[in-house]
N, C-alpha and C positions, 0 to 999 in steps of 0.2 A: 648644457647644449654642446655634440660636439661635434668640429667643423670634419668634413671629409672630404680625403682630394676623392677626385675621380677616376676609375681605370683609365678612362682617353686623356688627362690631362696628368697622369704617372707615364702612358705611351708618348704623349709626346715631347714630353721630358726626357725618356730617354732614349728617343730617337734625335733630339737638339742633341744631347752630349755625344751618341755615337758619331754623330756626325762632324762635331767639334772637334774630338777627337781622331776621324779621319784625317780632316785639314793639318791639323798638329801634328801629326803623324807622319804625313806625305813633306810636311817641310824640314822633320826631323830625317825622312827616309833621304833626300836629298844630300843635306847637308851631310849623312852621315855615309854616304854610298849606297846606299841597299837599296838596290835595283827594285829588288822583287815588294817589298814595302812600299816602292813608289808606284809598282804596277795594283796595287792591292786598290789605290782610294780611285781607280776605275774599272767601269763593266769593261766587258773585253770589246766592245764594239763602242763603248765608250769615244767623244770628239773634244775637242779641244780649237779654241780660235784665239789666238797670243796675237791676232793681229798677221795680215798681210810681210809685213816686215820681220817677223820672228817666227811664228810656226801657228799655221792649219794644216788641219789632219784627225789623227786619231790620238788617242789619249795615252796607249801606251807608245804612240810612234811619238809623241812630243817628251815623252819620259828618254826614249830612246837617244831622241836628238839633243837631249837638254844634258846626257853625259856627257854627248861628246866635247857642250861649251863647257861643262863644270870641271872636264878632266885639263883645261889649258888653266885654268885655275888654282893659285895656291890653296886661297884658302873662299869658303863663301858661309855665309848665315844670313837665314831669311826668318823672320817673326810674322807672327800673324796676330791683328787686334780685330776688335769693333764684328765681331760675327755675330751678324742675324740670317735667322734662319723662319722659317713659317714651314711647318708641317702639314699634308692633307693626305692620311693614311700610309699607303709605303711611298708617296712621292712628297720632296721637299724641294724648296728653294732654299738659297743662302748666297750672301755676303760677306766676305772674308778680306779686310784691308792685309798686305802684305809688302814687309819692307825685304831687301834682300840687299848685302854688299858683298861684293863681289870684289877680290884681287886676282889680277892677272901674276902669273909667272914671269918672270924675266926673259928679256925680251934682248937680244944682241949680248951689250960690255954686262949684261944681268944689272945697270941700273935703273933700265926704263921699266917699271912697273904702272899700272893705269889700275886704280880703284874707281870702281862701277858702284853705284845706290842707284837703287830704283824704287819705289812706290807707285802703287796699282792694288786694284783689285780683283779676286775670285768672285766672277757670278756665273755659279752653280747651279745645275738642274740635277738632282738626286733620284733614285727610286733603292727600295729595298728588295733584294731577291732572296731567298732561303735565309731571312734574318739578316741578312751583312747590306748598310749600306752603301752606294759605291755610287761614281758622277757618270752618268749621261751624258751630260755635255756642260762644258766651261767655257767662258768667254772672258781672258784678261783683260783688264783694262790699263792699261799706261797712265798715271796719272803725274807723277814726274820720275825725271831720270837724268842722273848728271855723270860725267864721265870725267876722272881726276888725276892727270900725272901724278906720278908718287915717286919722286928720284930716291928718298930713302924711307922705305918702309919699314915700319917696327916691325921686331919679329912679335909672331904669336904663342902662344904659347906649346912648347912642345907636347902636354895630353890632349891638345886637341887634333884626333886623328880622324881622316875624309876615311874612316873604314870599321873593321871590327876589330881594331884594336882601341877604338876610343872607351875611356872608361867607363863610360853612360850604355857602351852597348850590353858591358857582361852583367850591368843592373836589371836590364829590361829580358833579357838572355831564357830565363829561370821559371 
């Protein structure tokens, strides 16, 4: 006897992983600079709601605004766990928990530095157009967030570069 998946349960398997891989993507676009990578995991008319207090709008207008805080920034890394996702042809939902730290640059004598963590979530409204899929509209959630003087911060390590010279970019480059 033998078992066989099925074409729609092969589609939407790899519509979850495109989509996994969006989300991964957009946190790695962030962290690593590349603008246009962060504008990739939204349609162009694409929305975004981080909440009253940080940014509604549009999806690449919150990418936009989201350099301007990442460039007062030494350094930031954001991860993403726990994504579900539920498929219904080219449109999807998804859930994506997401931690993000954050260090500020120095600030006056360069000893006041303030480290940022926050955890929240992505929830996603997806569709697929010409193959590629991309967010509709997102809705952050805050779920905590703590804000940390840091009179002396460790250094990081110097390959880890906010651009295309980190060494992770000339691996994915090719």
């Amino acid at each position: 006897m033998t078992n066989s998946i099925s074409t729609d349960a092969i589609e939407t398997l790899a519509a979850k992983q495109a989509i996994t891989e969006a989300v991964y993507g957009y946190c790695r676009a962030l962290d690593r600079m590349d603008k246009d990578a962060a504008y990739r995991v939204w349609h162009p008319e694409g929305t975004a709601d981080y909440g009253g207090d940080i940014y509604q709008g549009t999806g690449w207008g919150f990418v936009d605004w989201v350099w301007t805080a990442h460039a007062a920034m030494s350094t930031h890394s954001h991860q993403i766990t726990n994504v579900l996702i539920q498929v219904d042809g080219d449109r999807a939902v998804s859930e994506a928990y997401v931690t993000v730290a954050l260090r500020t640059l120095p600030f006056g004598d360069g000893t006041d530095v303030v480290d940022i963590y926050s955890r929240g979530r992505y929830v996603d409204q997806w569709s697929r157009r010409d193959g590629n899929w991309a967010i509709d509209h997102r809705d952050y959630i805050t779920d905590h967030s703590v804000t940390v003087p840091n009179p002396s911060p460790d250094p990081h390590d110097p390959r880890s570069v906010r651009g295309p010279d980190d060494p992770s970019v000339a691996l994915f480059s090719g």
